[in-house]
DSSP file (Angstrom, degrees, kcal/mol; ACC not computed):
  #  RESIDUE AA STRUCTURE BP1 BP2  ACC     N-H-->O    O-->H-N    N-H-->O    O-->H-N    TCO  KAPPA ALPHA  PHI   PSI    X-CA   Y-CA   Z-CA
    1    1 A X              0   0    0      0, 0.0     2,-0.3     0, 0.0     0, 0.0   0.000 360.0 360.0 360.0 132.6   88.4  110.7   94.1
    2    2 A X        -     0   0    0      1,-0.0     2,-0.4     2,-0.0     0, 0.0  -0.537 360.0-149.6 -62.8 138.2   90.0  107.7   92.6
    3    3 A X        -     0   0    0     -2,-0.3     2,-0.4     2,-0.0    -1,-0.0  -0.905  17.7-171.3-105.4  74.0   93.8  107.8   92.3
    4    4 A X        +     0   0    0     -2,-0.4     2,-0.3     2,-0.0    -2,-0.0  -0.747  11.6 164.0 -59.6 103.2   95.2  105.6   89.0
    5    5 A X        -     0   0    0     -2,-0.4     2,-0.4     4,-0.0    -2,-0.0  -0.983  17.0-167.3-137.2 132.9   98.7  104.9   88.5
    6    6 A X     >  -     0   0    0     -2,-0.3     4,-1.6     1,-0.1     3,-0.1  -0.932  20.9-139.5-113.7 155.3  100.5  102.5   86.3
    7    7 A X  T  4 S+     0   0    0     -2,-0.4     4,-0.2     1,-0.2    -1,-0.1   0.746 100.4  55.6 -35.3 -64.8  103.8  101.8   86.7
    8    8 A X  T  4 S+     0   0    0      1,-0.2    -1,-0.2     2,-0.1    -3,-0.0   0.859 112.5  50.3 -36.4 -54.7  104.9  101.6   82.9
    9    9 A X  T  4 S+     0   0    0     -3,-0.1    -2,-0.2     2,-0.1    -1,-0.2   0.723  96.0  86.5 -76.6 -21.6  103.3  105.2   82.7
   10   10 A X  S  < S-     0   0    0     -4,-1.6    -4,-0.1     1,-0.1    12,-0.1   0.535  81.7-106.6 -26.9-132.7  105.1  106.8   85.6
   11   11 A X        -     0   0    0     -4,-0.2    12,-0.2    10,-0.1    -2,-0.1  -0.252  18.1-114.2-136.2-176.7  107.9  108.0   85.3
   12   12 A X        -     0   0    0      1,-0.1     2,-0.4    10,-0.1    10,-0.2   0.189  36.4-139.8 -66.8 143.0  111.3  107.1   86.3
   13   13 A X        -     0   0    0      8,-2.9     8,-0.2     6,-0.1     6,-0.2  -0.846  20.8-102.3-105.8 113.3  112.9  109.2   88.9
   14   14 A X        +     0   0    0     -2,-0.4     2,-0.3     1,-0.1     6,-0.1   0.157  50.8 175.5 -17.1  89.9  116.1  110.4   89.3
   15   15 A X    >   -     0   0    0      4,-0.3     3,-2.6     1,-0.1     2,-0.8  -0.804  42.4-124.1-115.2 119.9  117.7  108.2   92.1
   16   16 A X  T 3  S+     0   0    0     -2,-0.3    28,-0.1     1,-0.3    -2,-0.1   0.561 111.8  58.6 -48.0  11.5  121.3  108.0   93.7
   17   17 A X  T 3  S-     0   0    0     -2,-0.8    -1,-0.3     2,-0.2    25,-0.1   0.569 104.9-129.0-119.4 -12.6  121.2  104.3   92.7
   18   18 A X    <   +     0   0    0     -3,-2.6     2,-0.3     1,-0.3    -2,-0.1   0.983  59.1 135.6  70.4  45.1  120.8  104.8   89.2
   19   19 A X  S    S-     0   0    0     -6,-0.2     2,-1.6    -4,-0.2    -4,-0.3  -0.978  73.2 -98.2-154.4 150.8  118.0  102.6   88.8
   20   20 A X  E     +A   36   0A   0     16,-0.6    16,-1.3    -2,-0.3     2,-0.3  -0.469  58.8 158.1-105.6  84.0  115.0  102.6   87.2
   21   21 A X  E     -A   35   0A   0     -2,-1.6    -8,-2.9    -8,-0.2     2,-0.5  -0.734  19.3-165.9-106.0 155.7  112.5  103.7   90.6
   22   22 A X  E     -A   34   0A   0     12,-2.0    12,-2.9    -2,-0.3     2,-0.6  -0.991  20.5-121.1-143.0 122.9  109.1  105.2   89.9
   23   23 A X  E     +A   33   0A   0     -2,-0.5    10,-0.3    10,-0.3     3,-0.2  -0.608  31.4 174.2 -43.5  93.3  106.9  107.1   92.7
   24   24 A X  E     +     0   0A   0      8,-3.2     2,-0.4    -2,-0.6     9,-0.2   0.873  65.9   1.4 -98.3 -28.3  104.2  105.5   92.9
   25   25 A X  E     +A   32   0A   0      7,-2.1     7,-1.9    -3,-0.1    -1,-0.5  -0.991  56.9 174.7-124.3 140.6  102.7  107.2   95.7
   26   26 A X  E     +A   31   0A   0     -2,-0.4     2,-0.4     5,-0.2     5,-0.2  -0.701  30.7 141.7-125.6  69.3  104.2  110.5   98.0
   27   27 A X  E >   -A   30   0A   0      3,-2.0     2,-1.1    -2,-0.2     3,-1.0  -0.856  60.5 -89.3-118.2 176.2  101.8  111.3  100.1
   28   28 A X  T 3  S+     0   0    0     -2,-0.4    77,-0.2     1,-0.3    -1,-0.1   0.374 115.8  38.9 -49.0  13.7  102.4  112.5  103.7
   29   29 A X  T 3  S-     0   0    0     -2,-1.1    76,-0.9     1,-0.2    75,-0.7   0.788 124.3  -0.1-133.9 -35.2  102.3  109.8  105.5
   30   30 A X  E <   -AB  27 103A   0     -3,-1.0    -3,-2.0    74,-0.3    -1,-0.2  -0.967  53.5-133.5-157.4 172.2  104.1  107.3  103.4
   31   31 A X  E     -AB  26 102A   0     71,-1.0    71,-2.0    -2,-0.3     2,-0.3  -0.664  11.8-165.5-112.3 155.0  106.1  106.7   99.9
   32   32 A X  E     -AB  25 101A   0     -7,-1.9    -8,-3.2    69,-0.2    -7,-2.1  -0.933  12.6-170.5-151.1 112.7  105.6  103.7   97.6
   33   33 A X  E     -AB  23 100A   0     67,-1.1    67,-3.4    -2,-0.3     2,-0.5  -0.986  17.0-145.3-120.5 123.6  108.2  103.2   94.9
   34   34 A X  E     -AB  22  99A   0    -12,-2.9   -12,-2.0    -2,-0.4     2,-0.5  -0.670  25.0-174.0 -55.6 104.4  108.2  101.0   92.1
   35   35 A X  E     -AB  21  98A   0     63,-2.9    63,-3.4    -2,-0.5     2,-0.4  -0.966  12.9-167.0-147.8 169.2  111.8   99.5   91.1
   36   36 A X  E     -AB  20  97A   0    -16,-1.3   -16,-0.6    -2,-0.5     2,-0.4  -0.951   2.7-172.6-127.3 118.5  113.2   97.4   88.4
   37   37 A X  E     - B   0  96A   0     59,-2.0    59,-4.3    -2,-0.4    57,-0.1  -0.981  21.4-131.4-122.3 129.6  116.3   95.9   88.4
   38   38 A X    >   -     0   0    0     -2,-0.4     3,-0.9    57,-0.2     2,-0.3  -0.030  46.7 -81.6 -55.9-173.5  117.7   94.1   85.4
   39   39 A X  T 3  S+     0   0    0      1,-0.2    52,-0.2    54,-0.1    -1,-0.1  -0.771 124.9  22.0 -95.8 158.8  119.2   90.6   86.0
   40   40 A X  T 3  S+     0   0    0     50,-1.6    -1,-0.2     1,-0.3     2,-0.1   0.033  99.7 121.6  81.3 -16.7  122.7   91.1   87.3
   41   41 A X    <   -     0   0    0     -3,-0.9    49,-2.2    49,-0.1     2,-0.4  -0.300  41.5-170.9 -73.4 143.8  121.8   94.7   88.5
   42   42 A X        -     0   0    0     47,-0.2    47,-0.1    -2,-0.1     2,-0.1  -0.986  24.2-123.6-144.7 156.9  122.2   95.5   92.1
   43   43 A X        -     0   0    0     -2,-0.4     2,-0.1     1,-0.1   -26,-0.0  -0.498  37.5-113.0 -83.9 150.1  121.3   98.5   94.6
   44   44 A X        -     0   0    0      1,-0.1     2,-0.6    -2,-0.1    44,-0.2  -0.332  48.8 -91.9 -61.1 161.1  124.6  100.2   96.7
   45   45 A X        +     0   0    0     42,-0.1    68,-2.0    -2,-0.1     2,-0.3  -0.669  60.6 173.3 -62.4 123.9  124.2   99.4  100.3
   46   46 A X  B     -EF  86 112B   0     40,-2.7    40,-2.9    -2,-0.6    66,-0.2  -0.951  38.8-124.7-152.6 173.1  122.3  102.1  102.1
   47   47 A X        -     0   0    0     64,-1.0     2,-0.2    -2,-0.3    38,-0.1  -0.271  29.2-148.0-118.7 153.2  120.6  103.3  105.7
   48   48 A X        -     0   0    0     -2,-0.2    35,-0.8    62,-0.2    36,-0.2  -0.817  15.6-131.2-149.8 102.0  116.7  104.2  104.9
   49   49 A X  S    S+     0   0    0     59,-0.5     2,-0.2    -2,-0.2    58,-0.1   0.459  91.1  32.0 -35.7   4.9  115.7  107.3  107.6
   50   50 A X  S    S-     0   0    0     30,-0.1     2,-0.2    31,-0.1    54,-0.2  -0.808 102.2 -78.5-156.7 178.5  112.4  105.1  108.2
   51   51 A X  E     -C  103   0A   0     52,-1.3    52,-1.0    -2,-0.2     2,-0.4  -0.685  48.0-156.9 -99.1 138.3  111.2  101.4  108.3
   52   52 A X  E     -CD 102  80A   0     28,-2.7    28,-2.1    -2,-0.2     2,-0.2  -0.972  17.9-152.4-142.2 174.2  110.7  100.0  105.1
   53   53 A X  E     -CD 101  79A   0     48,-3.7    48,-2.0    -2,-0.4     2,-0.6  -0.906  16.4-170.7-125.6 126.3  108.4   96.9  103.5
   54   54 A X  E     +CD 100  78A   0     24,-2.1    24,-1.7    -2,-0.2     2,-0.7  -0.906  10.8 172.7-118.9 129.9  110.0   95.5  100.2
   55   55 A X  E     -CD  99  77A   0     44,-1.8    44,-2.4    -2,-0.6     2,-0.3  -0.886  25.2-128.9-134.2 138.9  107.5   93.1   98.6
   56   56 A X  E     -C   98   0A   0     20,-1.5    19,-2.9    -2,-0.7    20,-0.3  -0.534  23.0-177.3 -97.6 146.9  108.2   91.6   95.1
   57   57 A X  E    S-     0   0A   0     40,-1.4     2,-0.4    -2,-0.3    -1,-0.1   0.676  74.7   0.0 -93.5 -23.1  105.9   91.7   92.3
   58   58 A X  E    S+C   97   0A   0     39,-1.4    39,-0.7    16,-0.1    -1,-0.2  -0.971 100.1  28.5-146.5 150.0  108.3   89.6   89.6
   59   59 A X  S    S-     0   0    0     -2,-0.4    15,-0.7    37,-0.2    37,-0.2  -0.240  71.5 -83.9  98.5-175.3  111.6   88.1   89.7
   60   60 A X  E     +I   73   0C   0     13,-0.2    32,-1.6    34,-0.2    13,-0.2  -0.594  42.9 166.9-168.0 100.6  114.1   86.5   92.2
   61   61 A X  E     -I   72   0C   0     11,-0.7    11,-1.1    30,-0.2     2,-0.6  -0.075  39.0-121.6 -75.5 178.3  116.4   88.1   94.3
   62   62 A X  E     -I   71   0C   0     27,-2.1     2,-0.4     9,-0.2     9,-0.2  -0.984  29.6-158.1-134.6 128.0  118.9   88.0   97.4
   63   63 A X        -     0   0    0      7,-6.2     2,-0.5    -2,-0.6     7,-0.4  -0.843   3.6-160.0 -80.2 130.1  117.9   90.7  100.2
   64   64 A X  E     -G   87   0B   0     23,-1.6    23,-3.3    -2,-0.4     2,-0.3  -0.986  11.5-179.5-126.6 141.7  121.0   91.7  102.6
   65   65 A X  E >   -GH  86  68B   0      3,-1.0     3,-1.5    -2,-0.5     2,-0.4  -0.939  65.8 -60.1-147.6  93.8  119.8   93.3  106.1
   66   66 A X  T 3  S-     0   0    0     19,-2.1    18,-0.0    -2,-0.3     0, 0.0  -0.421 126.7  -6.5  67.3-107.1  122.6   94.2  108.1
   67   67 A X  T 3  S+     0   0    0     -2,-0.4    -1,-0.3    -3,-0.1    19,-0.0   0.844 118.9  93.3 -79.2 -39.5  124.3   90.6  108.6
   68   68 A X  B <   -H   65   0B   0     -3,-1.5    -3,-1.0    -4,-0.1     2,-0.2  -0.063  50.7-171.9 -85.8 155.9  121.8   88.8  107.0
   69   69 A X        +     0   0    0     -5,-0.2     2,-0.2    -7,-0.0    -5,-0.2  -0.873   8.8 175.4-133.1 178.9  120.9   87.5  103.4
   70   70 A X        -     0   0    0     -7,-0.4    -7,-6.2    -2,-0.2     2,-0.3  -0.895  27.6-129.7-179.1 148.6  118.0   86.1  102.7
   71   71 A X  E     -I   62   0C   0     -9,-0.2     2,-0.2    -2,-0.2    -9,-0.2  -0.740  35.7-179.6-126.0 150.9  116.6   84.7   98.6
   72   72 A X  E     +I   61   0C   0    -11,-1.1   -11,-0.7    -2,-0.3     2,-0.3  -0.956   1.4 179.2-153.8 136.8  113.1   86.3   98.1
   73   73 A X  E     -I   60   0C   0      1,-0.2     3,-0.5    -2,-0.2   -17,-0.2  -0.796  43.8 -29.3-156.2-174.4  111.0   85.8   95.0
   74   74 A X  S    S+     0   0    0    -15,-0.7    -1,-0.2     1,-0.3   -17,-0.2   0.325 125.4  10.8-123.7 140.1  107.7   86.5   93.3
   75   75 A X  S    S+     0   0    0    -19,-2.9     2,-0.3     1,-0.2    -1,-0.3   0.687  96.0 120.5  84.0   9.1  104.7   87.2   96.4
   76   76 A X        -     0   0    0     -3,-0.5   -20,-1.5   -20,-0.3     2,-0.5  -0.789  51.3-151.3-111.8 167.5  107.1   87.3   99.4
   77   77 A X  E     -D   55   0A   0     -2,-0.3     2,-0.5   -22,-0.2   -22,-0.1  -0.971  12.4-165.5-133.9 137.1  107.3   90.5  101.7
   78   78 A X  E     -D   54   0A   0    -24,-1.7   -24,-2.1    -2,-0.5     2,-0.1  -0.924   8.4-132.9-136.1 141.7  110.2   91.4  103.3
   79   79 A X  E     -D   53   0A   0     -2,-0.5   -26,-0.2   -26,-0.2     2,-0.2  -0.375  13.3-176.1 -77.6 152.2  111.1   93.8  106.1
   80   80 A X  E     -D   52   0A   0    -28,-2.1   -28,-2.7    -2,-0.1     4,-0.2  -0.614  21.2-143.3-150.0  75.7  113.9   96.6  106.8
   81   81 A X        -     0   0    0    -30,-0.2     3,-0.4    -2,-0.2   -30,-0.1  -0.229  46.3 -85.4 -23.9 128.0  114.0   98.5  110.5
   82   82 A X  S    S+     0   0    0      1,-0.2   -31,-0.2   -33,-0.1   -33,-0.1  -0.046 116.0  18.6  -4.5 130.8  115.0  102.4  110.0
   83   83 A X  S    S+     0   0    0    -35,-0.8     2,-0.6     1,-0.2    -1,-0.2   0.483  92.7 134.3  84.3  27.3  118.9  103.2  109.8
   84   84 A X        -     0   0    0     -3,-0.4    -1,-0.2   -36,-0.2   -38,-0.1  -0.797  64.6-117.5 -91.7 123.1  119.8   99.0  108.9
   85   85 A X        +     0   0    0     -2,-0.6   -19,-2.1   -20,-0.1   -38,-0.3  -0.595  54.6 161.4 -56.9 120.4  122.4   98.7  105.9
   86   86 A X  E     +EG  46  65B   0    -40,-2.9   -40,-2.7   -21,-0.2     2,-0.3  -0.943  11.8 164.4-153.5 148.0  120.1   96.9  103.6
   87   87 A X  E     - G   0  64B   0    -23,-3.3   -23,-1.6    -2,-0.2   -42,-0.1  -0.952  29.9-106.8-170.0-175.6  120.3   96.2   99.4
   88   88 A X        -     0   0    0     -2,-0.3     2,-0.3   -25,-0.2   -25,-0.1  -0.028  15.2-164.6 -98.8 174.7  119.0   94.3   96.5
   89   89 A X        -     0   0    0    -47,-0.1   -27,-2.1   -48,-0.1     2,-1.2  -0.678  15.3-150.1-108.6 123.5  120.7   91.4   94.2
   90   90 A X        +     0   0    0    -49,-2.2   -50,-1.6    -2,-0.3   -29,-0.2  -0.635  35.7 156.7 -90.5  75.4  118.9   90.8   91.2
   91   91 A X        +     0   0    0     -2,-1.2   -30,-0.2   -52,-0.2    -1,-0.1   0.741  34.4  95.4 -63.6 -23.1  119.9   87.2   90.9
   92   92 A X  S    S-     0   0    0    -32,-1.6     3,-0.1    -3,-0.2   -52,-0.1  -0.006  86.5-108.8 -50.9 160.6  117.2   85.7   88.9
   93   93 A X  S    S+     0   0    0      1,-0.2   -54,-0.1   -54,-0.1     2,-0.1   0.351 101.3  38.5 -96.4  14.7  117.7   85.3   84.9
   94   94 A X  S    S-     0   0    0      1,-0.2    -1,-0.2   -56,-0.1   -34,-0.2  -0.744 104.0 -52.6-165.6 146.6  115.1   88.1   84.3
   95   95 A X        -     0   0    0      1,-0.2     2,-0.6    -2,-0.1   -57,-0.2   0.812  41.3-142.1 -20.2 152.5  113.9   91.5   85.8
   96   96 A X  E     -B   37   0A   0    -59,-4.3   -59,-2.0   -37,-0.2     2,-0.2  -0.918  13.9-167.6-128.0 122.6  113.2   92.0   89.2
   97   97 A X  E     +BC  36  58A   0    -39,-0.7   -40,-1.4    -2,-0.6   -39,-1.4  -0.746  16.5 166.0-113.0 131.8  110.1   94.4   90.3
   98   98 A X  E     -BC  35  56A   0    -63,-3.4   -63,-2.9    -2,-0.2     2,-0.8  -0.926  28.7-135.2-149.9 137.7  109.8   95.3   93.7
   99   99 A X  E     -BC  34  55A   0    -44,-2.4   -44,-1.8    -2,-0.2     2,-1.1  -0.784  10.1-152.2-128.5 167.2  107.9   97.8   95.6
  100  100 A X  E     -BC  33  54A   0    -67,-3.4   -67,-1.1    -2,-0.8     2,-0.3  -0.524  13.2-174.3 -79.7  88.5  109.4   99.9   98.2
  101  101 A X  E     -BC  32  53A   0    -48,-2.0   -48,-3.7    -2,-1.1     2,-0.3  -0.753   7.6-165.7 -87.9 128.1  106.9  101.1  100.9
  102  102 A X  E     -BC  31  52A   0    -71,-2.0   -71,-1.0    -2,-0.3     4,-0.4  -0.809  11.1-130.2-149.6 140.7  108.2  103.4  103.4
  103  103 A X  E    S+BC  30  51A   0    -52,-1.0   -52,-1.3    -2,-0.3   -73,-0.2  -0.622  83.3   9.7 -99.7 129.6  106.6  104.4  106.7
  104  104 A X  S    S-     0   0    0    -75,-0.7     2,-0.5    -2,-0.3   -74,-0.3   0.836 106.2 -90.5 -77.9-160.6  106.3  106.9  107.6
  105  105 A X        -     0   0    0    -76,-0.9    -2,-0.2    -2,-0.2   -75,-0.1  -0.674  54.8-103.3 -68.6 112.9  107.1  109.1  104.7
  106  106 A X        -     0   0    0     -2,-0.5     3,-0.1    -4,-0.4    -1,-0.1  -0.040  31.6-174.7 -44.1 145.1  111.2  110.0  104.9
  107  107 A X  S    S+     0   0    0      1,-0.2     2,-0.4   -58,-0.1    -1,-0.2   0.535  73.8  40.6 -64.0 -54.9  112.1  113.4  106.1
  108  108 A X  S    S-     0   0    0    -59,-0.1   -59,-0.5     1,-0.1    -1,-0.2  -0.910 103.0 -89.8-127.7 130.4  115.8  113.1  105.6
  109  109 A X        -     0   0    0     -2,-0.4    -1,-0.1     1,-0.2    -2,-0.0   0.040  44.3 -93.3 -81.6 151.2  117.3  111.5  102.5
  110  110 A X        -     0   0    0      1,-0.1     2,-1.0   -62,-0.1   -62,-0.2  -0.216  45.5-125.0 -56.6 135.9  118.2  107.6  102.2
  111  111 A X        -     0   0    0     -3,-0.1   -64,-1.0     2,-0.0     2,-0.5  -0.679  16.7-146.9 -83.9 103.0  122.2  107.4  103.3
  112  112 A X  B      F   46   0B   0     -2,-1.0   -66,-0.2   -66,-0.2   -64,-0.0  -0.520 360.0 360.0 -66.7 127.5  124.3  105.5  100.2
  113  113 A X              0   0    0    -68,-2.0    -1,-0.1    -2,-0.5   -67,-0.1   0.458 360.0 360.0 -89.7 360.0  127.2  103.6  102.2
């Protein structure tokens, strides 16, 4: 059976970040979230129980992983080792869509720093 989900039609899920993230897949084995940051918006710093893949669809951001910062924009994929302090900058001058794959599917909920 085919599985069809659009983003727009989701919808947005209650998040500790206050931000507009949308499920796009839960299934047992791993989660795929759609989020949207206006420009100026940014995610807290947080720990993610699992490795996660962030790869942007729109926009242009600054990544921080652990020490590191790192400008990411529209086609790039970027990586996040389990239990790293890691979070978003929307720095660009208009939303920034990214989505969050993480493998395997969390157990134990993402830690806000």
């Amino acid at each position: 059976m085919i599985v069809k989900r659009n983003w727009k039609e989701t919808p947005v899920k209650e998040n500790a970040q206050k931000v507009d993230g949308r499920d796009l897949y839960n299934g047992e084995h791993a989660q795929i979230v759609h989020l949207m940051m206006p420009p100026g918006d940014s995610l807290l710093p947080h720990k993610t129980p699992v490795d996660v893949a962030f790869y942007v669809l729109e926009g242009r951001g600054t990544v921080e992983i652990g020490d590191e910062k790192e400008e990411a924009g529209e086609g790039t994929l970027i990586e996040s080792p389990k239990m790293i302090t890691h979070c978003w900058h929307n720095t660009g001058t208009g939303p920034l869509r990214i989505l969050v794959i993480k493998v395997p599917h969390p157990m134990k909920k993402t830690h806000i720093l």
